[in-house]
PyMOL Python script that loads the backbone (N, CA, C, O; Angstrom):
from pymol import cmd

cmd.read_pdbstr("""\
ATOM      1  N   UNK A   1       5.083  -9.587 -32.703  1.00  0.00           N
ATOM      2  CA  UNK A   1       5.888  -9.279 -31.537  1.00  0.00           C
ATOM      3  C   UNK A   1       5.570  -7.871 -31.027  1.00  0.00           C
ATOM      4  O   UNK A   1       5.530  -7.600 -29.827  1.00  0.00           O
ATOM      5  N   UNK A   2       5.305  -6.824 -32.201  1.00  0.00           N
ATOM      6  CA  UNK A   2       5.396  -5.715 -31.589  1.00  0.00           C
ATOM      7  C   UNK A   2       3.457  -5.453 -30.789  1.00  0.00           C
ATOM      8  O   UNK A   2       3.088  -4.558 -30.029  1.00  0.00           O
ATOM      9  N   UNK A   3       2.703  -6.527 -31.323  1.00  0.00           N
ATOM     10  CA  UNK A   3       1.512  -6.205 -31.047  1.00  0.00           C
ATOM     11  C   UNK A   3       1.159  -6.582 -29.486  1.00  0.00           C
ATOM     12  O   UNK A   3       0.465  -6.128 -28.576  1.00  0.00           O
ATOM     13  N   UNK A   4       2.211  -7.882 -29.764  1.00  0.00           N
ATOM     14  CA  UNK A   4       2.344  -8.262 -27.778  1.00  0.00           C
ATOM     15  C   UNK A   4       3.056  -7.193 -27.132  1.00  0.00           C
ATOM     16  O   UNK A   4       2.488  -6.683 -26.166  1.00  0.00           O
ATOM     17  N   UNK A   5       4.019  -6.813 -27.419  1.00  0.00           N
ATOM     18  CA  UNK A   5       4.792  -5.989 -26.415  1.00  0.00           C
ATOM     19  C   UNK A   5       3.751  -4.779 -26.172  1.00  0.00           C
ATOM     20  O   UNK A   5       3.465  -4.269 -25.088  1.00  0.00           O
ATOM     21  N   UNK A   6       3.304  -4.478 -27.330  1.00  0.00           N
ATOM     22  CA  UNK A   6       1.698  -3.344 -26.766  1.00  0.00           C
ATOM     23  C   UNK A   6       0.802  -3.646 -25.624  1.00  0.00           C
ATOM     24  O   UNK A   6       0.505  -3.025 -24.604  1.00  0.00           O
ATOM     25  N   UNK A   7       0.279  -5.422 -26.387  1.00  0.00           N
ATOM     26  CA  UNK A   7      -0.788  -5.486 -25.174  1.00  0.00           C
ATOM     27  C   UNK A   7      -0.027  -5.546 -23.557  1.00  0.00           C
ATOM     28  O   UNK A   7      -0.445  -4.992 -22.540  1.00  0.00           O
ATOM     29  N   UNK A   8       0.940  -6.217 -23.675  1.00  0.00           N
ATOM     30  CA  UNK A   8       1.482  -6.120 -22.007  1.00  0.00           C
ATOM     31  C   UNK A   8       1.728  -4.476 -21.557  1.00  0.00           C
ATOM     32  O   UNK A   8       1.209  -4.208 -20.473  1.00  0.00           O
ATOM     33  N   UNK A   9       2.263  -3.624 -22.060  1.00  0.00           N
ATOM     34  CA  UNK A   9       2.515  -2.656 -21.782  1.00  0.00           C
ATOM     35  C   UNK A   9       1.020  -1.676 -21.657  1.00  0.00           C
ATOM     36  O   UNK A   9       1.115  -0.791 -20.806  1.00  0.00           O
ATOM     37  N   UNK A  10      -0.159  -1.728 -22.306  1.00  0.00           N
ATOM     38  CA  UNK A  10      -1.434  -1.162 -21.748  1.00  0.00           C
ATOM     39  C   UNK A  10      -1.894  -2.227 -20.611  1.00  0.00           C
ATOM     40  O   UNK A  10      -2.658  -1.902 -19.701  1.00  0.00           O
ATOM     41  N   UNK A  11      -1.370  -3.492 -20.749  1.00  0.00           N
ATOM     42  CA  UNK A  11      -1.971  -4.112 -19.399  1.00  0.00           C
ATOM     43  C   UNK A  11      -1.402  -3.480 -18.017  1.00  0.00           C
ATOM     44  O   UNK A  11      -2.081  -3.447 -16.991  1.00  0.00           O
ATOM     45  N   UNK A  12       0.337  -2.827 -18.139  1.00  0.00           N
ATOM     46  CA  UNK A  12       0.421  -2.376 -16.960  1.00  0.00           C
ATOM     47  C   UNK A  12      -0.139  -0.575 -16.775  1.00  0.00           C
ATOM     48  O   UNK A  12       0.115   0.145 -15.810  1.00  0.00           O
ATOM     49  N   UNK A  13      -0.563  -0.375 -17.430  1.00  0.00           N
ATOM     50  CA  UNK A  13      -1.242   1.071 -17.843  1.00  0.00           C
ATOM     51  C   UNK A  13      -2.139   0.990 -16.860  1.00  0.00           C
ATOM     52  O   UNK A  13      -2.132   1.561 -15.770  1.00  0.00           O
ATOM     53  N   UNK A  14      -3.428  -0.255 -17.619  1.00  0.00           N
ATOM     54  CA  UNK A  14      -5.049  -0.116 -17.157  1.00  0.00           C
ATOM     55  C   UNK A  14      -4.930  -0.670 -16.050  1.00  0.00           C
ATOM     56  O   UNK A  14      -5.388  -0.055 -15.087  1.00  0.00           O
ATOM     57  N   UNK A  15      -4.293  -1.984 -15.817  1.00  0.00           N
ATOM     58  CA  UNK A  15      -4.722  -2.918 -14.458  1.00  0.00           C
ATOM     59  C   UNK A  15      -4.725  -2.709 -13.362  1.00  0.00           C
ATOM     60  O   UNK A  15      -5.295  -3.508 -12.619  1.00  0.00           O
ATOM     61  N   UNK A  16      -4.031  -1.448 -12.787  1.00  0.00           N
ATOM     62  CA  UNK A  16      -3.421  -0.876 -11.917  1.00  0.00           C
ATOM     63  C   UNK A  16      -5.329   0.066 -11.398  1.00  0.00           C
ATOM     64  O   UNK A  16      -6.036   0.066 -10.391  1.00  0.00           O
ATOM     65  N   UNK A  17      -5.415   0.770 -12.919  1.00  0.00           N
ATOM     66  CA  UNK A  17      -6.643   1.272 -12.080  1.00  0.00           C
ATOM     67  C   UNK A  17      -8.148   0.635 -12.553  1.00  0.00           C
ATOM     68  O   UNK A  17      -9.229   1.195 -12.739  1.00  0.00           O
ATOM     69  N   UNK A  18      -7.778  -0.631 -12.652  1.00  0.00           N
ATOM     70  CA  UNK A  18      -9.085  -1.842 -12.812  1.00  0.00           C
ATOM     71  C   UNK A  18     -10.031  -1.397 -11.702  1.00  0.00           C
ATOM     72  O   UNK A  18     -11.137  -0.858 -11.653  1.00  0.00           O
ATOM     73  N   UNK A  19      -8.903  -1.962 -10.615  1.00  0.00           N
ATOM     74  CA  UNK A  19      -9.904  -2.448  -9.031  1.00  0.00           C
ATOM     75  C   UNK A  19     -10.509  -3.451  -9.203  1.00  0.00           C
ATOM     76  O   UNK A  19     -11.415  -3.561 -10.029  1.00  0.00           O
ATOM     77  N   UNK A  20      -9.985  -4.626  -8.221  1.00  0.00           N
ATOM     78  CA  UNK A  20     -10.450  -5.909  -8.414  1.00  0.00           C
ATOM     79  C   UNK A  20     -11.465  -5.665  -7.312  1.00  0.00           C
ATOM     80  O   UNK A  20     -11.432  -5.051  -6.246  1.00  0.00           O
ATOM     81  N   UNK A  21     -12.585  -6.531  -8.106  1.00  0.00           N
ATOM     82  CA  UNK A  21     -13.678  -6.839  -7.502  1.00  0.00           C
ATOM     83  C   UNK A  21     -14.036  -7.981  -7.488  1.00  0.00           C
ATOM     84  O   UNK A  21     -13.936  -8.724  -8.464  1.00  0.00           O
ATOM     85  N   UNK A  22     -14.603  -8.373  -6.166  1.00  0.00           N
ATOM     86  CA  UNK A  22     -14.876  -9.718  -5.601  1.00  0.00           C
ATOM     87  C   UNK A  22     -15.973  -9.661  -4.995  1.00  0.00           C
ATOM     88  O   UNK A  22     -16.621  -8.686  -4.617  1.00  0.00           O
ATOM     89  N   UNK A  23     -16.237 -11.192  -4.881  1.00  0.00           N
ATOM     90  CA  UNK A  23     -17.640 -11.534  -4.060  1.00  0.00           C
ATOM     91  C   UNK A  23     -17.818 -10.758  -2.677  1.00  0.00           C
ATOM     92  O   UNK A  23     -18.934 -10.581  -2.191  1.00  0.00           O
ATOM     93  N   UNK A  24     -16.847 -10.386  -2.181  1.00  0.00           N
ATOM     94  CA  UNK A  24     -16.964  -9.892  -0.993  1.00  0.00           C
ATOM     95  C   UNK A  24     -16.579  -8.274  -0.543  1.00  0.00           C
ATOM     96  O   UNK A  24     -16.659  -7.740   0.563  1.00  0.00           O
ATOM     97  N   UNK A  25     -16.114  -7.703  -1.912  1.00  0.00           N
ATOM     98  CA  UNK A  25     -15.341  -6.568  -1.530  1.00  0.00           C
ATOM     99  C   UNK A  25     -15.464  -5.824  -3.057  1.00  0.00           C
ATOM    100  O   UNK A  25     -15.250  -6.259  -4.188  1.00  0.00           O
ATOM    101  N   UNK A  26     -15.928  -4.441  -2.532  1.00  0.00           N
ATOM    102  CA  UNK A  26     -16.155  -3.399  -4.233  1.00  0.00           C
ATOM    103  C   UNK A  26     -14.885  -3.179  -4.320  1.00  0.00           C
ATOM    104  O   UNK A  26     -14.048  -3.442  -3.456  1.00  0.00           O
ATOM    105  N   UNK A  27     -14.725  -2.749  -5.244  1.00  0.00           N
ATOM    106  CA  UNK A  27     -13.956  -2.173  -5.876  1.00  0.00           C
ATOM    107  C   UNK A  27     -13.315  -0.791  -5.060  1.00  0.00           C
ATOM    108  O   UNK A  27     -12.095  -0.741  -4.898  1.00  0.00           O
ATOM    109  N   UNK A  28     -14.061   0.159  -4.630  1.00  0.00           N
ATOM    110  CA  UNK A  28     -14.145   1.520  -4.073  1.00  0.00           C
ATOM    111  C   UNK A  28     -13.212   0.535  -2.412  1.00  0.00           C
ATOM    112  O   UNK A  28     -12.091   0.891  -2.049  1.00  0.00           O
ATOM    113  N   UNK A  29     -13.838  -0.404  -1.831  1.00  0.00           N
ATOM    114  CA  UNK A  29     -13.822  -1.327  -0.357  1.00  0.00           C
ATOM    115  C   UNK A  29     -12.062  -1.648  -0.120  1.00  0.00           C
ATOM    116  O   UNK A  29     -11.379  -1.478   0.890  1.00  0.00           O
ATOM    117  N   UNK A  30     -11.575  -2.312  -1.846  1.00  0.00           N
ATOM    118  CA  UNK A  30     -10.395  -2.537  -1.946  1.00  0.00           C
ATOM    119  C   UNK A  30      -9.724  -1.665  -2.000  1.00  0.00           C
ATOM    120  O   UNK A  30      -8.696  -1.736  -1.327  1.00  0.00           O
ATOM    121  N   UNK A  31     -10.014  -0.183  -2.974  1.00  0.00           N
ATOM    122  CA  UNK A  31      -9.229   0.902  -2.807  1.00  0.00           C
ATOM    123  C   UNK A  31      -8.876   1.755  -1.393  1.00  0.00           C
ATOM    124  O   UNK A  31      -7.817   2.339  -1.165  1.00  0.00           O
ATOM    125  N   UNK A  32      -9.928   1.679  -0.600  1.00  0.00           N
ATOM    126  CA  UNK A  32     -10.028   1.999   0.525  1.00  0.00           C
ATOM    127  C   UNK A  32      -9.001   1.306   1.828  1.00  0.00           C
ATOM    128  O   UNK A  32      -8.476   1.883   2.780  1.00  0.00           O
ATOM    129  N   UNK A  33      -8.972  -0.018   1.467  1.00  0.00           N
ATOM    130  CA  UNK A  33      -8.312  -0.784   2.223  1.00  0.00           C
ATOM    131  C   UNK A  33      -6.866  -0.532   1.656  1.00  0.00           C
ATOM    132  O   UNK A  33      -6.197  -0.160   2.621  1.00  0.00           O
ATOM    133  N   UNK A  34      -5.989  -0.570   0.391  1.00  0.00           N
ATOM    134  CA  UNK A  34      -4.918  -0.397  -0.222  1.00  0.00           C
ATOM    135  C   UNK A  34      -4.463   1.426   0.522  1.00  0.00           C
ATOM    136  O   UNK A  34      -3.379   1.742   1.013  1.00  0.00           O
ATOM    137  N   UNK A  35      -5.301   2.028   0.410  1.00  0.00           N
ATOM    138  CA  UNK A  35      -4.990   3.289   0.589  1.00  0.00           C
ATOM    139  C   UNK A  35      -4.583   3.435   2.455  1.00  0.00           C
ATOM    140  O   UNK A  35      -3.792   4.348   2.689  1.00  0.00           O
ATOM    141  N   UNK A  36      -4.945   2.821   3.399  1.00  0.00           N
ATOM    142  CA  UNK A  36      -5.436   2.950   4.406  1.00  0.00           C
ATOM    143  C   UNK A  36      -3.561   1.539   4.584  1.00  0.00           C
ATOM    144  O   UNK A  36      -2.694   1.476   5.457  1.00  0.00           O
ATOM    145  N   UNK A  37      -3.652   1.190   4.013  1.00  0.00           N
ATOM    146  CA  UNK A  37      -2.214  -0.080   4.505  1.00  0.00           C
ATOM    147  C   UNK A  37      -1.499   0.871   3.748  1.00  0.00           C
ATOM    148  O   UNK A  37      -0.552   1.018   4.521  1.00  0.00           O
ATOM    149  N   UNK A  38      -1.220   1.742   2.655  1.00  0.00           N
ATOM    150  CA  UNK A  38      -0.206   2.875   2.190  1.00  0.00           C
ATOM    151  C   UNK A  38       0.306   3.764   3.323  1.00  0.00           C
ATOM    152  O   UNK A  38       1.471   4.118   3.500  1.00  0.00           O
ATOM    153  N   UNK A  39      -1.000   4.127   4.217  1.00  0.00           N
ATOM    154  CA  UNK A  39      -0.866   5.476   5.208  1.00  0.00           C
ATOM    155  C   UNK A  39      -0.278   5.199   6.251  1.00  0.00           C
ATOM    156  O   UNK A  39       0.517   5.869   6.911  1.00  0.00           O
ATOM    157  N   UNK A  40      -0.695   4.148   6.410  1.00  0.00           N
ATOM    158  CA  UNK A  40      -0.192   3.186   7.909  1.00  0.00           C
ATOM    159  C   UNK A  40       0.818   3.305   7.634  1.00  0.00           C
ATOM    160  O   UNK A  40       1.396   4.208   8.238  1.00  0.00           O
ATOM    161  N   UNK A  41       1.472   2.682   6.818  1.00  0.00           N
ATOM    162  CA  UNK A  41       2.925   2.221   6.239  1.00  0.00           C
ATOM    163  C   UNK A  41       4.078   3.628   6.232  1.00  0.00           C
ATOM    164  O   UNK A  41       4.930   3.880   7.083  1.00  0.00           O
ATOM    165  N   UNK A  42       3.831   4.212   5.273  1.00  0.00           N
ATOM    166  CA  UNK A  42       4.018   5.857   5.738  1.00  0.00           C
ATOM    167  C   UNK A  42       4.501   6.630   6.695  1.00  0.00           C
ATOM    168  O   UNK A  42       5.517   7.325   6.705  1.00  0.00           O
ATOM    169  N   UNK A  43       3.527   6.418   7.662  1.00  0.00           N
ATOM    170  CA  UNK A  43       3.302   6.906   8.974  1.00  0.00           C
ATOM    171  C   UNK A  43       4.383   6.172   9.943  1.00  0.00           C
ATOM    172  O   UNK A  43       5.034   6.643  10.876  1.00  0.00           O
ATOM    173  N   UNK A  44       4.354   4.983   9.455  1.00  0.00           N
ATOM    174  CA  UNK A  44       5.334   4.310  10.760  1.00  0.00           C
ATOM    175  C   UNK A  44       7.085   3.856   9.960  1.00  0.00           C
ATOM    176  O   UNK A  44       7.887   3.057  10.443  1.00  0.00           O
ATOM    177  N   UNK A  45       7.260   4.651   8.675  1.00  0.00           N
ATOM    178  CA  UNK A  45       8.467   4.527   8.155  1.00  0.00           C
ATOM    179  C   UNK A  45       9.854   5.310   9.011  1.00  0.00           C
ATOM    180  O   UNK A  45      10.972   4.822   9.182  1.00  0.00           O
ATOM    181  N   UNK A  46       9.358   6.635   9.450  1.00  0.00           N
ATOM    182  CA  UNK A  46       9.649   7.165   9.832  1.00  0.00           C
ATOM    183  C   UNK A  46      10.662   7.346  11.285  1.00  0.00           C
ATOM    184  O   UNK A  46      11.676   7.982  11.570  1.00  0.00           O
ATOM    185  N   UNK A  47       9.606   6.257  12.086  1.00  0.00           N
ATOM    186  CA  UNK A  47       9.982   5.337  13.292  1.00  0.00           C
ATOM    187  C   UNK A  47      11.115   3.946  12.629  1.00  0.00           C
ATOM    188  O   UNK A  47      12.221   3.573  13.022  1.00  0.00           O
ATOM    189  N   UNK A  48      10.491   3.603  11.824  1.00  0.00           N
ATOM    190  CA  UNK A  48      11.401   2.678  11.744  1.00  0.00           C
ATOM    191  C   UNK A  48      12.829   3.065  10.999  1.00  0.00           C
ATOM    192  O   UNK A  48      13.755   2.284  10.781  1.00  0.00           O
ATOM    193  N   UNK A  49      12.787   4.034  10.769  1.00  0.00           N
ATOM    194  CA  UNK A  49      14.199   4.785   9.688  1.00  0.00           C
ATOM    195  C   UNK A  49      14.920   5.263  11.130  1.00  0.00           C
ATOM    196  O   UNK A  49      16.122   5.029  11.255  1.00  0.00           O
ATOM    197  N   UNK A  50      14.230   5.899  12.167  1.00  0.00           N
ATOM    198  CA  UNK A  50      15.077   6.283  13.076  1.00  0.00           C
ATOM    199  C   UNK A  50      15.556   4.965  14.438  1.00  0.00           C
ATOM    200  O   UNK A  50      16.484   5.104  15.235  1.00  0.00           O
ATOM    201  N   UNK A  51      14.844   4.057  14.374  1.00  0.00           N
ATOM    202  CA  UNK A  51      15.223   3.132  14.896  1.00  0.00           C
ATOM    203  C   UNK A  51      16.086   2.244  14.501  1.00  0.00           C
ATOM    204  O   UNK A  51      16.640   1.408  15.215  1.00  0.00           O
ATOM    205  N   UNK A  52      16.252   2.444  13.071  1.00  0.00           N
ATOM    206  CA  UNK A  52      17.235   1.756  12.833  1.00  0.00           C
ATOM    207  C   UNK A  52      18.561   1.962  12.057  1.00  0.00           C
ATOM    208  O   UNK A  52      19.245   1.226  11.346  1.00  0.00           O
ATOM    209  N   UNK A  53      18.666   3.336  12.496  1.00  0.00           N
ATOM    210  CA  UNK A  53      19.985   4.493  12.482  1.00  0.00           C
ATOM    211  C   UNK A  53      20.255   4.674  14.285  1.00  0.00           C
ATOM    212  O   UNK A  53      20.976   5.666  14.391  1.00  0.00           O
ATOM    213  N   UNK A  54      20.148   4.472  14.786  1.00  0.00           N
ATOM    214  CA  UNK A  54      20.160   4.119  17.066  1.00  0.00           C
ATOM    215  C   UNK A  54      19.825   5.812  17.025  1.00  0.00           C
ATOM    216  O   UNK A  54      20.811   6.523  17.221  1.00  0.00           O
ATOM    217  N   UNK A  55      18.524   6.505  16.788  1.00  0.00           N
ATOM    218  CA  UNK A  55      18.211   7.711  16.335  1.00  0.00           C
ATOM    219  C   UNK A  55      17.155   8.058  17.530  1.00  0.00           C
ATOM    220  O   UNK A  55      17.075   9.191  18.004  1.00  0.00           O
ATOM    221  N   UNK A  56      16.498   7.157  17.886  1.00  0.00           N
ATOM    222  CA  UNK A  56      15.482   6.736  18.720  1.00  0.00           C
ATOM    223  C   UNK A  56      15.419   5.942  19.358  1.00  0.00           C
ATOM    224  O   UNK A  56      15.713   4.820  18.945  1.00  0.00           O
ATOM    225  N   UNK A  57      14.939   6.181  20.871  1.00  0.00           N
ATOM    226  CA  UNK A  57      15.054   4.647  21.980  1.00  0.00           C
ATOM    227  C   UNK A  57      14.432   3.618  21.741  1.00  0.00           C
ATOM    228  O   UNK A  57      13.295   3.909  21.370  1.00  0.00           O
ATOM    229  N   UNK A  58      14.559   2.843  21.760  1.00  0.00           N
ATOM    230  CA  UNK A  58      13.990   1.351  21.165  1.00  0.00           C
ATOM    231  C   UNK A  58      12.646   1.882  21.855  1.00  0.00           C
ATOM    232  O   UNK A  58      12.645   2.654  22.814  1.00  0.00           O
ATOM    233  N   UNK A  59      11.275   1.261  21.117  1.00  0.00           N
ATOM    234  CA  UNK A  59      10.468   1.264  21.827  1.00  0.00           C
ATOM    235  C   UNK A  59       9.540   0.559  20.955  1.00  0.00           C
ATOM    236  O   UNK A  59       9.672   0.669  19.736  1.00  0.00           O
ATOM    237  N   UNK A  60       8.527  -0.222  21.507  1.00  0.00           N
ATOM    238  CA  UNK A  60       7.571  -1.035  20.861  1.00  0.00           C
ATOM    239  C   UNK A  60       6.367  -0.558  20.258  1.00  0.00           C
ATOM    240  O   UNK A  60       5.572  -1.221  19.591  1.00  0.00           O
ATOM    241  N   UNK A  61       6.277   1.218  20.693  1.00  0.00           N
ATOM    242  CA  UNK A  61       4.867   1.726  20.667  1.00  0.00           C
ATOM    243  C   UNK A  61       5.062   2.518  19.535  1.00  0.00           C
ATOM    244  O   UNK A  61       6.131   2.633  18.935  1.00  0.00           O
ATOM    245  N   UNK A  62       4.204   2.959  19.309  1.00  0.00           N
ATOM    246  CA  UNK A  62       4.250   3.928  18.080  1.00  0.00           C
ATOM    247  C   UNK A  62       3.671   5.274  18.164  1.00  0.00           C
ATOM    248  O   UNK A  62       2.785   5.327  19.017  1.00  0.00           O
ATOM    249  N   UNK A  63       3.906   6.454  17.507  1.00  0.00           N
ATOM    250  CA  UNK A  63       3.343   7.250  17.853  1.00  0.00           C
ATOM    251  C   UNK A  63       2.001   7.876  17.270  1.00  0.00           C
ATOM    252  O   UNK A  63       1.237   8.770  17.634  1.00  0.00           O
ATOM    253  N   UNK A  64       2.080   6.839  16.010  1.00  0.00           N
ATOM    254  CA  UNK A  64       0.450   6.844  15.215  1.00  0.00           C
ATOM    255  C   UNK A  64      -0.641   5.770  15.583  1.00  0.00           C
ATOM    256  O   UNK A  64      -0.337   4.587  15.743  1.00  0.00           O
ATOM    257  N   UNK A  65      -1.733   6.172  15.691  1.00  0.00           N
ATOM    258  CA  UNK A  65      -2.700   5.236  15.851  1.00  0.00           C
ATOM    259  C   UNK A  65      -2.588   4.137  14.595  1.00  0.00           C
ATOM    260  O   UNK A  65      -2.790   4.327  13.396  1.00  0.00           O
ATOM    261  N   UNK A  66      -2.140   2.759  15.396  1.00  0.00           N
ATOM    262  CA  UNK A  66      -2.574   1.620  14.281  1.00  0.00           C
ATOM    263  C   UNK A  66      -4.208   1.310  13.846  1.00  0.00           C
ATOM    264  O   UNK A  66      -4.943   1.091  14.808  1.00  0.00           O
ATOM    265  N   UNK A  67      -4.648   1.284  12.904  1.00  0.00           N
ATOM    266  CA  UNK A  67      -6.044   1.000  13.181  1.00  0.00           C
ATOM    267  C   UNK A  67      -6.396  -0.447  13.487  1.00  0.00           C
ATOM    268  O   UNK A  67      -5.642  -1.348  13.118  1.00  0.00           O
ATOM    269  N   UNK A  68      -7.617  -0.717  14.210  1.00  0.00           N
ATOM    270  CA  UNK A  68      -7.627  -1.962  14.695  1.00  0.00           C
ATOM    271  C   UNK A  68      -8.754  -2.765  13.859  1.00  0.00           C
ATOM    272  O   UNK A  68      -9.917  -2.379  13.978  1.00  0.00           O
ATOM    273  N   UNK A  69      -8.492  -3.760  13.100  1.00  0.00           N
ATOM    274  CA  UNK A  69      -9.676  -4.366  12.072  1.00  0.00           C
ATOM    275  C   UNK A  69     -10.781  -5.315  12.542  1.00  0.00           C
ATOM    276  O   UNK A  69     -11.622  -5.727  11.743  1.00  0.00           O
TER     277      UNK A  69
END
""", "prot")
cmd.dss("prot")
cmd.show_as("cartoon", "prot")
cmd.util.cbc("prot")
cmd.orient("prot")
């Protein structure tokens, strides 16, 4: 029991900085993409925290560039 509760607990240690790699995408490609949907996300919390306290006029636009894929 205690040897499982080890391995799960280094599985959430390592897996995190594995980086899955696929036929189509490195490792470095996925980090890049994860990091880049973090910033976005981030960036437009801000808007949405004040929009939805009536903090800010409704508005559809944003004031960060979305990137376009």
């Amino acid at each position: 029991m205690k040897a499982m509760l080890s391995a799960i607990a280094l599985s959430f240690v390592v897996l995190p900085f594995a980086g899955c790699e696929t036929l189509s995408e490195t490792a470095g490609e996925n980090r890049n993409r994860l990091l880049l949907s973090i910033d976005t996300n981030g960036k437009q919390i801000v808007d949405d925290a004040q929009r939805s306290l009536y903090i800010d006029r409704p508005s559809w636009l944003s004031r960060h560039p979305i990137p376009n894929h």
